[in-house]
Structure formats: C-alpha cells, structure tokens
C-alpha positions in Angstrom: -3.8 14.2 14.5 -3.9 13.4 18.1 -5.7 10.2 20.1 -6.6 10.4 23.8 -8.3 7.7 25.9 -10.9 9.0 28.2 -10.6 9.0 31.6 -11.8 6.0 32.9 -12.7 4.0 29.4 -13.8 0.8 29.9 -11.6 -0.3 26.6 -8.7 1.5 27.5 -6.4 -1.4 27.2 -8.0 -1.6 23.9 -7.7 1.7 22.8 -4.4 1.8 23.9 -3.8 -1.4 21.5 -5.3 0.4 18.8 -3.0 3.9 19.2 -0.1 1.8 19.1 -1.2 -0.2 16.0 -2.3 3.1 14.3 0.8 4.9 15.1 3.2 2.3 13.5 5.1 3.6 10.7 3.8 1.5 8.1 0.1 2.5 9.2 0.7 6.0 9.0 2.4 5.6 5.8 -0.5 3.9 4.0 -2.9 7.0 5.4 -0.9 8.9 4.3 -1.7 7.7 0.7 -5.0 8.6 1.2 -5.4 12.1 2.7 -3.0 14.8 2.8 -2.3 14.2 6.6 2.0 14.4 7.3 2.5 11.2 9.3 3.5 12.0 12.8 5.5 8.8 13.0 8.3 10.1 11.3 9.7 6.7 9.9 6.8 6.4 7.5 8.7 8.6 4.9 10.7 5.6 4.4 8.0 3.9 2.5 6.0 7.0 1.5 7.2 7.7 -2.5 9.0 10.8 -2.5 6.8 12.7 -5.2 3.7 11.8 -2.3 6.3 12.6 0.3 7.3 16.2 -0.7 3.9 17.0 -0.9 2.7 16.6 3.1 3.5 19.3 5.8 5.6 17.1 7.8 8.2 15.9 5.3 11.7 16.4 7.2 12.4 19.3 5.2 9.4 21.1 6.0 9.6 20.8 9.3 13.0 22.3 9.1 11.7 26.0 8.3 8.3 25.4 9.9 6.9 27.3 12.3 6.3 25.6 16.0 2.9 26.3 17.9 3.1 27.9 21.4 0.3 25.9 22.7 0.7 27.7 25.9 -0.6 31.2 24.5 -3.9 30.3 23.8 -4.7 29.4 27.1 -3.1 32.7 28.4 -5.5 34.8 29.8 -5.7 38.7 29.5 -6.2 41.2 32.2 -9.7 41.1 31.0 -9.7 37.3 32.2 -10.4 36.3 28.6 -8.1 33.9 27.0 -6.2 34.9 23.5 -8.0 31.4 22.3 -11.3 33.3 23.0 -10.0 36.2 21.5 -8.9 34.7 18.4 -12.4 32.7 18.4 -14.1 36.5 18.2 -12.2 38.3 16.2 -12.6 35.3 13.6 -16.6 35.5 14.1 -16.2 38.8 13.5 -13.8 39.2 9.9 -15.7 36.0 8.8 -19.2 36.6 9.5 -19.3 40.3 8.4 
C-alpha cells in the first residue's frame, strides 16, 4: 500500500498527520485483521496472532525468499521508445482479452 500527498494539498499537514497515525504499528496490525494486506510497518507482527500472521505476504519469513521488484525496469524504454510497463500493459490485453 502506498500514501502520497499531492503536490501542493491544502491539508498536507493533515494528511501528513494521518500517514503517520495510519502507519503506526498497532494501526497496521488491526488492518491487518481485516484484509489480507502484510503490514508494511514491520512491528505489527508483534501483535498480529501468528496463525493470522503466517498467512500475509510480508511475514519476516516470507520476505526472506521473496522476490524484490525492480521498479526501475518498467520505466525502461526500448529502442522502439516504448516502455516494458507498456509492453507488459499489451501483451496482457492481448493473452487476456483473446
């Protein structure tokens, strides 16, 4: 999950109060009860109960053997100026809408 304040929001301090509230350990523990969403605050597992726990993507021990996202390739661009984000985007059209 990410959060991002707009350029330029006239709440920002707000929103910025509101990131911090819902990024608190405790907070992202109790979502966590409710939709299968790993908390990004890492310190929720603390409180999360382990049979809950073992079930999200970023328990500890997944993230061991996970697999990190090169965020940087799917802006790359090809020689046909077309990024491999736009590529993916097509060739999923295509195998999907067939």
């Amino acid at each position: 999950m990410y959060w991002a304040i707009p350029r330029g929001s006239p709440n920002a301090r707000n929103a910025q109060r509101f990131i911090e509230f819902a990024t608190r350990a405790e907070r992202q523990a109790a979502f966590a009860q409710l939709i299968a969403f790993g908390p990004s605050n890492i310190n929720a597992y603390r409180t999360i109960p382990e049979d809950r726990s073992r079930r999200l993507s970023s328990h500890p021990d997944h993230l061991a053997s996970g697999v990190l996202m090169n965020k940087l390739w799917y802006i790359e661009a090809g020689s046909d100026g077309r990024t491999n984000a736009e590529r993916l985007r097509d060739r999923w059209n295509d195998w999907i809408l067939r």
